[in-house]
Each structure stands twice: as C-alpha cells, then as structure tokens.
C-alpha positions in Angstrom: 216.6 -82.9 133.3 214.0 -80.6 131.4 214.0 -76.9 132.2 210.8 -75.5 132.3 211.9 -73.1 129.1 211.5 -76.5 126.7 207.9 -76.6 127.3 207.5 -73.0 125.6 205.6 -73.9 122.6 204.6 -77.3 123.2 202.2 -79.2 123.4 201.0 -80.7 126.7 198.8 -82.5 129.1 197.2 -81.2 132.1 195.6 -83.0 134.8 193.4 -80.7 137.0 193.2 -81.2 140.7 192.1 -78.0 141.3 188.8 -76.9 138.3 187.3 -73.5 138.6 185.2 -73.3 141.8 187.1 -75.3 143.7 189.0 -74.0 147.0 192.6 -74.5 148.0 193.0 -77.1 150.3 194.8 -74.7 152.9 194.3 -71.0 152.2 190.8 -71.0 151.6 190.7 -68.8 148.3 188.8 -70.4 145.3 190.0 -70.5 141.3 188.4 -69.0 138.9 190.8 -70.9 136.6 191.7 -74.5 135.9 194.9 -75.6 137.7 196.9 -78.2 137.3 200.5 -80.2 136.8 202.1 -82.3 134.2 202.3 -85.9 135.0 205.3 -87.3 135.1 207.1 -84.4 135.7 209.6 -83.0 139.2 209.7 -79.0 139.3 212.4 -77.2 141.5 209.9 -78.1 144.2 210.1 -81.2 144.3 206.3 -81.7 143.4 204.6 -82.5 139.8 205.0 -78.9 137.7 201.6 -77.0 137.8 200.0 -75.2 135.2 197.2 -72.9 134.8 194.7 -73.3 131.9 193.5 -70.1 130.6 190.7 -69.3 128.3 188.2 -72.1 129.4 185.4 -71.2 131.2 184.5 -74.6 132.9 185.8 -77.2 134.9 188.1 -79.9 133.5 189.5 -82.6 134.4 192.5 -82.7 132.1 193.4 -80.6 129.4 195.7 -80.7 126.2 197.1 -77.1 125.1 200.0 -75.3 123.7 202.6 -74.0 126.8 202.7 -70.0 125.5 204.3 -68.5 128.6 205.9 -69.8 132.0 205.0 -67.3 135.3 208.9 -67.3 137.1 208.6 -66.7 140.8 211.4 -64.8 141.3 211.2 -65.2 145.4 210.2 -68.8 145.9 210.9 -71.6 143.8 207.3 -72.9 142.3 207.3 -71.7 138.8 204.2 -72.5 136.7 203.5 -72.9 133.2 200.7 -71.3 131.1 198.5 -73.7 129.0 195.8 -72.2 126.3 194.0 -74.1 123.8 196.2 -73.9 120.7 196.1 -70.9 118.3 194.8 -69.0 121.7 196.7 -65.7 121.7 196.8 -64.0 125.4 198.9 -61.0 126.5 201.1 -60.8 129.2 198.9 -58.4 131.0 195.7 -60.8 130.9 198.1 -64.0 131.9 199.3 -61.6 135.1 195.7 -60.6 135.5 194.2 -64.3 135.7 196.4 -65.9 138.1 196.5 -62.7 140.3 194.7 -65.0 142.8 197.4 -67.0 143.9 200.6 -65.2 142.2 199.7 -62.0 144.2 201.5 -63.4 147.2 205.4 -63.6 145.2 207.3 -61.5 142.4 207.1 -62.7 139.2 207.5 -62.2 136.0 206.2 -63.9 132.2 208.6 -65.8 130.0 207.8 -66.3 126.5 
C-alpha cells in the first residue's frame, strides 16, 4: 500500500471533477481552485485520494504537477495532496490560505 508521504515530490496526474466555479455537490460552497483525485488510487477513505491544484487560474480537466505538500486532517481521515505545476514554489501560509474553503471545517496541518 502507498502512504500518501511517497507522493511528496512526484510527479502526478489529476483528474478534476470539481474546476474552479463549480459547486459541491452537497454543501453548496463553490472552488476557487481545481480539485481533484488520483486515479487509480484508495485513501484512508476509502474513495480515489483528492488533490488540489494550485497556481492555475482556470478550469481543467486533468492536470500533471509535482506533489510539494500533503494537507493532514488531523480530526477526520480525508487527507489531500497539493499539486503545482513543477518548479512552482508556494508557502505553507498561501497552501492553508487556498483551500481555507473546504479545510476550514477540520484541523490540519502541511506536510512537506
């Protein structure tokens, strides 16, 4: 089984189910980011492992990028990984800043 610390660094895909503008399906609220999952891969939730993509300014549909930092929920068990186009530097204040939307609701923390 992969923990989500081996995708620090690498390289991965993203398919985006929810682009910026869209709304979440249940709670209503809209993302100003893309958002996303790996295919092909089983978080501790049983579901694909999500992803935001940060530092694109339009809506995709999929999305290649370098993993810099994972978002640990420290309260639920939904962690998410952090995608930027490669060579992208962002600090951990900007990451916490950007997915504030939806990560405002649990404790987290960044892993690098």
């Amino acid at each position: 089984m992969i923990k989500l610390n081996d995708y620090l660094s690498q390289k991965v895909e993203v398919m985006i189910d929810r682009p910026i503008g869209s709304t979440h399906p249940d709670f209503g609220f809209a993302y100003p980011i893309n958002y996303g999952y790996i295919p092909g891969t089983l978080g501790l939730d049983g579901e694909p492992i999500d992803a935001y993509v940060l530092g694109v300014s339009k809506p995709l549909e999929t999305f290649e990028g370098i993993c810099i930092a994972i978002l640990q929920r420290l309260n639920d068990n939904d962690d998410k990984l952090v995608v930027v186009e490669e060579g992208t530097q962002i600090t951990d204040a900007k990451i916490v800043e950007a997915t504030r939307f939806q990560e405002q609701y649990f404790e987290i923390r960044v892993l690098r």
